[in-house]
C-alpha positions in Angstrom: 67.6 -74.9 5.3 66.9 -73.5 1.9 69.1 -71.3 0.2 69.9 -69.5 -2.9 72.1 -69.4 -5.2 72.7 -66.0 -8.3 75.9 -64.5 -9.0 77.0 -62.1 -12.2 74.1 -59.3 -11.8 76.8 -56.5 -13.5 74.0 -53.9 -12.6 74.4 -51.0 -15.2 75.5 -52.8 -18.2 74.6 -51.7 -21.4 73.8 -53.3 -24.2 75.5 -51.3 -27.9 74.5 -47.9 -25.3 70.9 -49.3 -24.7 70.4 -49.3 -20.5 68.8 -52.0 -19.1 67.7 -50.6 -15.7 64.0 -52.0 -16.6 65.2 -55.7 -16.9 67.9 -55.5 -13.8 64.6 -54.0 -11.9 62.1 -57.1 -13.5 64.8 -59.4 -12.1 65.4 -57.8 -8.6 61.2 -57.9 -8.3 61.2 -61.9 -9.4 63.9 -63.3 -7.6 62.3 -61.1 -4.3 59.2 -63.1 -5.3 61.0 -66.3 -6.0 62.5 -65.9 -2.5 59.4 -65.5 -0.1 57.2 -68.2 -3.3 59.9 -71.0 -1.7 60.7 -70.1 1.2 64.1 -68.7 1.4 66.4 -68.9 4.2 69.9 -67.7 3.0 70.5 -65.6 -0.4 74.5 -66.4 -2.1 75.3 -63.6 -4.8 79.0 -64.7 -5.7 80.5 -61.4 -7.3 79.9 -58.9 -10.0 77.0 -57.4 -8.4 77.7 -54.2 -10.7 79.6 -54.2 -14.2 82.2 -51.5 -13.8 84.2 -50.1 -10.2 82.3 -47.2 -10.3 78.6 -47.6 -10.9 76.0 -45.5 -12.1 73.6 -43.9 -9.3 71.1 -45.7 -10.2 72.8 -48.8 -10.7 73.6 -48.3 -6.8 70.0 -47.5 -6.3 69.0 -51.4 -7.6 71.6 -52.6 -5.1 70.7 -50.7 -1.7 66.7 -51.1 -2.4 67.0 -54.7 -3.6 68.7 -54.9 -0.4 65.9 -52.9 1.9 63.1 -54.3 0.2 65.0 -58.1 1.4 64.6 -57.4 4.9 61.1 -57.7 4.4 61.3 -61.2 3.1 61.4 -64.6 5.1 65.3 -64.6 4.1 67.0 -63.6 6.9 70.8 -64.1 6.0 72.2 -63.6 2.8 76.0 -63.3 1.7 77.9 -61.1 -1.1 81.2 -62.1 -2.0 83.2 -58.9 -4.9 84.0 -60.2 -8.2 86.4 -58.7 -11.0 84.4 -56.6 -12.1 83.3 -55.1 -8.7 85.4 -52.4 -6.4 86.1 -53.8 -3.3 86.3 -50.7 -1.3 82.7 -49.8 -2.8 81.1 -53.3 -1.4 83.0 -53.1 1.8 82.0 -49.6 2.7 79.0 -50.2 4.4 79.9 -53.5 5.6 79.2 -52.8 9.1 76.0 -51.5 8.7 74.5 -54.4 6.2 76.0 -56.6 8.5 73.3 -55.3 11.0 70.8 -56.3 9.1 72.4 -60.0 8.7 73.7 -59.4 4.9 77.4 -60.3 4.9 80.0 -58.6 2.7 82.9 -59.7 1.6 84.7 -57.4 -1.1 88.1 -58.7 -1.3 90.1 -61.1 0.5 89.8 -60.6 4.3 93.0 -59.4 6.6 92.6 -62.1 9.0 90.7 -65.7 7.4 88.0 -65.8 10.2 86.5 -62.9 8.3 86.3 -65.3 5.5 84.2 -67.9 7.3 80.6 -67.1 8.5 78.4 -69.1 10.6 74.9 -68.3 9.7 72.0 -68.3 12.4 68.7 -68.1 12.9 67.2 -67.2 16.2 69.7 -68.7 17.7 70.4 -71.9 16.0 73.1 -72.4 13.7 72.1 -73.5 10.1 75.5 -73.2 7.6 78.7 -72.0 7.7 79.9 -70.3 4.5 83.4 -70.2 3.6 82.8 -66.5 1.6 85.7 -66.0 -0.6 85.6 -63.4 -3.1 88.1 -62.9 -6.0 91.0 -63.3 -5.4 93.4 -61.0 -7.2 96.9 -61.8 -8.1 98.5 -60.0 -5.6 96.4 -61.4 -2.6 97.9 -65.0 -3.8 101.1 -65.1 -5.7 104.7 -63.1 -4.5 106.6 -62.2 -7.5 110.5 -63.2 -8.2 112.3 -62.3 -11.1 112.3 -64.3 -13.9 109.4 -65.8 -13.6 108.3 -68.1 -17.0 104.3 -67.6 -17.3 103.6 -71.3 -16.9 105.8 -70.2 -13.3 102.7 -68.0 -12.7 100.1 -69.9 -13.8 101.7 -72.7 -11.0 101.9 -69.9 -8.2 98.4 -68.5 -8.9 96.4 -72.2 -9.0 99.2 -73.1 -5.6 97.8 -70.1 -3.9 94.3 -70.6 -5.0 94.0 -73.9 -3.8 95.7 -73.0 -0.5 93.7 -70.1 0.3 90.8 -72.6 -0.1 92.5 -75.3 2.4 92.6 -72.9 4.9 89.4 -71.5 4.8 88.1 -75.0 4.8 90.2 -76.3 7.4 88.7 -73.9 9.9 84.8 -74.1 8.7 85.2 -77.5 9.4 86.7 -77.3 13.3 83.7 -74.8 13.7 81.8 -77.7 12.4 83.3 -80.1 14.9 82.9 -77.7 17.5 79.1 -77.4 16.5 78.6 -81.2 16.6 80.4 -81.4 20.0 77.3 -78.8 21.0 74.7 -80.8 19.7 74.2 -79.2 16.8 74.8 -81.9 14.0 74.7 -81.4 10.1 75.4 -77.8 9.6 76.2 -77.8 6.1 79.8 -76.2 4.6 78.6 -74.0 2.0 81.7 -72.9 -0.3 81.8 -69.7 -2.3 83.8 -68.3 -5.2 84.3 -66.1 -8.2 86.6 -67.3 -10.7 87.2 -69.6 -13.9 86.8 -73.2 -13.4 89.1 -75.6 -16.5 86.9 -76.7 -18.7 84.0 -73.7 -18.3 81.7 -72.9 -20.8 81.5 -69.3 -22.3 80.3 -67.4 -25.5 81.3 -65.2 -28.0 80.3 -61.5 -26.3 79.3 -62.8 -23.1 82.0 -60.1 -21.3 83.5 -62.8 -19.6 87.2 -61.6 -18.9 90.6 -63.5 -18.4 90.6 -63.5 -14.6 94.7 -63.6 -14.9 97.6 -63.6 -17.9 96.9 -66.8 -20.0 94.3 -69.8 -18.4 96.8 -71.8 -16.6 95.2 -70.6 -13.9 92.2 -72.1 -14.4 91.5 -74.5 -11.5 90.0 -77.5 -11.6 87.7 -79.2 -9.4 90.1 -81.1 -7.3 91.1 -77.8 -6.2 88.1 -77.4 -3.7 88.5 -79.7 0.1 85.6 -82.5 0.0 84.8 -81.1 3.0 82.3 -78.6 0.9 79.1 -79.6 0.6 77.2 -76.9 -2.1 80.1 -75.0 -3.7 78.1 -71.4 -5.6 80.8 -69.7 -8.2 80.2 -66.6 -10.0 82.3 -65.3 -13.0 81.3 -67.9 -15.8 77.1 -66.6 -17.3 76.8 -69.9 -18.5 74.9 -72.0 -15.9 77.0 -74.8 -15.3 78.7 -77.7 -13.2 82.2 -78.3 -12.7 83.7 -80.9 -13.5 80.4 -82.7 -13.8 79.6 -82.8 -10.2 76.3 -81.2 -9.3 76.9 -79.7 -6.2 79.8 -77.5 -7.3 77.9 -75.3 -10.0 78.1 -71.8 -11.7 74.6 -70.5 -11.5 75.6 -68.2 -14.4 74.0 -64.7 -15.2 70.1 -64.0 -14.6 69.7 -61.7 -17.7 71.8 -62.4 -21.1 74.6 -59.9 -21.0 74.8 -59.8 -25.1 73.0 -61.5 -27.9 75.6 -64.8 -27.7 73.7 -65.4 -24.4 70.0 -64.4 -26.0 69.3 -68.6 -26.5 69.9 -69.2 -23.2 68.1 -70.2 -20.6 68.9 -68.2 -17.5 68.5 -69.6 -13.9 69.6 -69.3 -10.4 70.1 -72.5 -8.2 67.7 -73.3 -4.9 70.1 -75.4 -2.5 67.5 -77.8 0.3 69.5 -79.8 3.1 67.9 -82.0 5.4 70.3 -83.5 7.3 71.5 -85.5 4.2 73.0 -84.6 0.5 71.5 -81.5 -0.6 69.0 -81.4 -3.2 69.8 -79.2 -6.0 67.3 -77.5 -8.4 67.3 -75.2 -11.1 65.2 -72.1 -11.1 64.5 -70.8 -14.7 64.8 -67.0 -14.8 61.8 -65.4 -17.1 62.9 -63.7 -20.4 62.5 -59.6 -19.4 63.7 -58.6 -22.9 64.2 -60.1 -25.9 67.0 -60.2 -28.0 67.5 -61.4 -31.6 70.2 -61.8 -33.7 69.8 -61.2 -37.6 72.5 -62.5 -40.3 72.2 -62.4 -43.7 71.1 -60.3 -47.1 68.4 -57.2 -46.8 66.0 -59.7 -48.6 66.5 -62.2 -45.3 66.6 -59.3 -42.6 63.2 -57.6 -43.8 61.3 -61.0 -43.5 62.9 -61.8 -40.3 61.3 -57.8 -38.9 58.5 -58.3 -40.6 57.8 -61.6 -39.2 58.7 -60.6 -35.3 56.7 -57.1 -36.2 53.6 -59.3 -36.8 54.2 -61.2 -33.5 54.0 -58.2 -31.8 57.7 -58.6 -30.4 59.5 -55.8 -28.2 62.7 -57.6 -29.3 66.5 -55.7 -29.1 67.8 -56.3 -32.6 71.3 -57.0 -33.5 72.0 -56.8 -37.3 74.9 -57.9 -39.6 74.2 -57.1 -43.3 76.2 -59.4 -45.3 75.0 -58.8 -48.9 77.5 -58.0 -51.6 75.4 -54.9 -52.7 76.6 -50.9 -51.4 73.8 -50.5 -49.9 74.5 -46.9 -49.0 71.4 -46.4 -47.0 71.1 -49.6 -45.0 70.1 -47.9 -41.7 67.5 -46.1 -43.3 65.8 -48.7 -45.0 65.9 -51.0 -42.2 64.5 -48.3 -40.0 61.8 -47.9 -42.6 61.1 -51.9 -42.0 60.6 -50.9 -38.1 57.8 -48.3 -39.0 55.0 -48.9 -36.3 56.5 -51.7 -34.6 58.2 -52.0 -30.9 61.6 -53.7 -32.0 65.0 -51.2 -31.3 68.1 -52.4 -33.3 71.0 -51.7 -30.6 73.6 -51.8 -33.8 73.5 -52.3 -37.8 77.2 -54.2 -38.7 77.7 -54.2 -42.4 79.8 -56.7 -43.0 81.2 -55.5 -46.8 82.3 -52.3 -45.1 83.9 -53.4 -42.3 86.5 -55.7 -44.1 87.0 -53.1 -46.6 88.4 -51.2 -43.6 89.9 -53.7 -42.2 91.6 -54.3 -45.9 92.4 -51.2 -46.3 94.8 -50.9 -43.2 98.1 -51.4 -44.2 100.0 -55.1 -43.5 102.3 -53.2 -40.7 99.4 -51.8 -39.2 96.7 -52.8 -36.6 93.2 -51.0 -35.2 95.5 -49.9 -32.5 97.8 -47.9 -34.2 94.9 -45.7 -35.6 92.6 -43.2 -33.6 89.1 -42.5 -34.4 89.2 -39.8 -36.7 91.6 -42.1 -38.9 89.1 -44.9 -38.6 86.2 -42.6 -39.6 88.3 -41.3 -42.6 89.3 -44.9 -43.8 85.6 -45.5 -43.4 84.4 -42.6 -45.5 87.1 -43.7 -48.5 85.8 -47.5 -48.1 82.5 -46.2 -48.9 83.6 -43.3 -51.3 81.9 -40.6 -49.7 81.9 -37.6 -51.9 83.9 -34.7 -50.4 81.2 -32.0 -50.4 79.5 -34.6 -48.2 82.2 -35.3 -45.9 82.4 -31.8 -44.3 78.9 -32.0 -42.3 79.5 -36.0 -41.8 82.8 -35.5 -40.1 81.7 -32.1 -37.8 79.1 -34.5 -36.5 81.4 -37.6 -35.9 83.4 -35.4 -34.0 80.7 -33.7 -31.9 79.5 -37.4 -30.9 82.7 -38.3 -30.1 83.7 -34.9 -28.0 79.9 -35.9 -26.1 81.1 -39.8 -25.3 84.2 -38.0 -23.8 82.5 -35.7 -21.8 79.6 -37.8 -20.5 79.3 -38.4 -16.4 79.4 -42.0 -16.3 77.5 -42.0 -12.9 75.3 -39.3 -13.6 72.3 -41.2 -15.2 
């Protein structure tokens, strides 16, 4: 049996307000290709299919014709577990009819734990049982007392954790024995999660969130029974293993999720057993857009453009100006540097301006006291607007601001 291994889609993230629909849809058409180019039996996502609770329509329209175009494929079982980031009413809604069409869902932890252990089939023949557990929220595994110290927490959360995972285990494997007693030796106990291993790797912008208050909750891998023999987290972008054991593995996030992530070399995992260990490989995920970080003076920033403008790049440009000069119309000369190529700059940070800003709020002060008309202000003074200029400037701060605030989020 071969299987599959992705996790941390967040179909409909943007990237500084640029939508990616075109690289979520690149990925969706490779990894349907990847499946039927090596043969796939079983397809693991393990949480944060979408980035927020309530995706966009056509984030949901990925999702649903991802997963009609799958039916189509030789994989002929595949299992979604929710994530933080997902709504676990919104996965579990049409539960019952995915599940017709052998995708399992499982968007938040299940009333009753059978629900939480799936054997998989094929015509007939058993071939894995997955212990799908999805994240699991505070509430589903701590009780709260009074006076509780936050290390008090952190010891109830990894407790529960690492219970809920005993259990679940505990009864994949007497379906196991049962299975052996049946003649039906070496089905594999494929473990599923979506939460922060100790010792996991992330980068700066990467979205990854706290899962809980503090990380004493971070578990480690003595936390997961040896009775699992592939174990596929989602949460972490980073691919990764845990605690330096291969078959317990983040397979990390197919497409970079902000420009901290644009060196990396995305993957998803393919999973082989064959009676024995499982043999493990890493799938490298093509590059769908390119994104490039610039740092440094307008002198260093204008060869860098000019040097990715000859190469022809499409790249997504992130730039931090960190001259000492005013340079009052940095966006227009940098757009002037742009002039007949195919590179977008998702943001322009100058870095002068923004700590005379940040300076210019007072000691007792933080950026939360102050709303956005104050922060436009402050940023108008730290650049000494003149006032006959400050009229037009601020009429259209607010009007962008008044449009972000009215904007359907779901009707794109």
């Amino acid at each position: 049996m071969k299987l599959l291994h992705t996790s941390d889609w967040h179909l409909g993230r943007m990237l500084y307000r640029q939508k990616r629909y075109e690289e979520f849809s690149l990925f969706l058409d490779w990894l349907l290709a990847t499946i039927d180019e090596h043969q796939i039996d079983t397809l693991l996502i393990s949480g944060d299919i979408f980035d927020t609770t309530t995706p966009s329509n056509l984030a949901q329209k990925l999702y649903y014709e991802f997963l009609s175009r799958l039916g189509g494929t030789c994989c002929h079982n595949t299992v979604i577990i929710g994530g933080n980031h997902d709504s676990p009413t919104f996965l579990n809604a049409p539960k019952a009819l995915l599940q017709a069409f052998n995708v399992h869902v499982v968007g938040s932890k299940a009333e009753t734990i059978e629900d939480e252990v799936l054997l998989l089939s094929h015509k007939g023949m058993p071939e894995a049982i997955v212990c799908a557990v999805p994240y699991l929220r505070d509430r589903d595994i701590r009780s709260v007392e009074a006076g509780e110290s936050l290390e008090d927490k952190g010891t109830k959360l990894a407790d529960g954790m690492r219970s809920h995972y005993e259990e679940v285990c505990s009864l994949a494997v007497r379906k196991q024995e049962a299975l052996s007693k049946d003649g039906h030796p070496s089905i594999p106990i494929i473990g599923m999660g979506h939460l922060f291993a100790a010792g996991g790797e992330t980068v700066d912008g990467d979205g990854v969130r706290e899962l809980y208050i503090g990380s004493l909750s971070h578990v480690g891998s003595d936390m997961f029974p040896p009775s699992i023999d592939y174990l596929a987290l989602g949460h972490l972008h980073v691919p990764q293993m845990v605690g330096g054991l291969s078959h317990m593995r983040y397979s990390g996030s197919p497409i970079p999720m902000g420009f901290g992530e644009a060196k990396q070399e995305k993957q998803v995992v393919l999973v082989q057993f064959d009676g024995g260990d499982p043999i493990i490989k890493a799938l490298p995920v093509p590059c769908f857009q390119p994104l490039v970080r610039i740092t440094g003076s307008l002198d260093h920033i204008a060869s860098v453009i000019e040097k990715l403008a000859r190469d022809g790049s499409s790249a997504w440009l992130e730039i931090e100006y960190t001259g000492t000069d005013s340079s009052a119309n940095l966006r227009e000369e940098i757009e002037a540097l742009l002039e007949g190529s195919s590179l977008v700059v998702t943001i322009i940070k100058n870095k002068r301006t923004t700590d005379r800003v940040l300076n210019a709020i007072h000691e007792h002060e933080t950026l939360e006291d102050l709303d956005t008309s104050e922060v436009f202000k402050r940023c108008l003074d730290a650049e000494e607007i003149p006032e006959e200029e400050r009229v037009e400037l601020t009429a259209s701060y607010n009007e962008i601001v008044q449009t972000l605030a009215e904007s359907d989020t779901r009707a794109e």
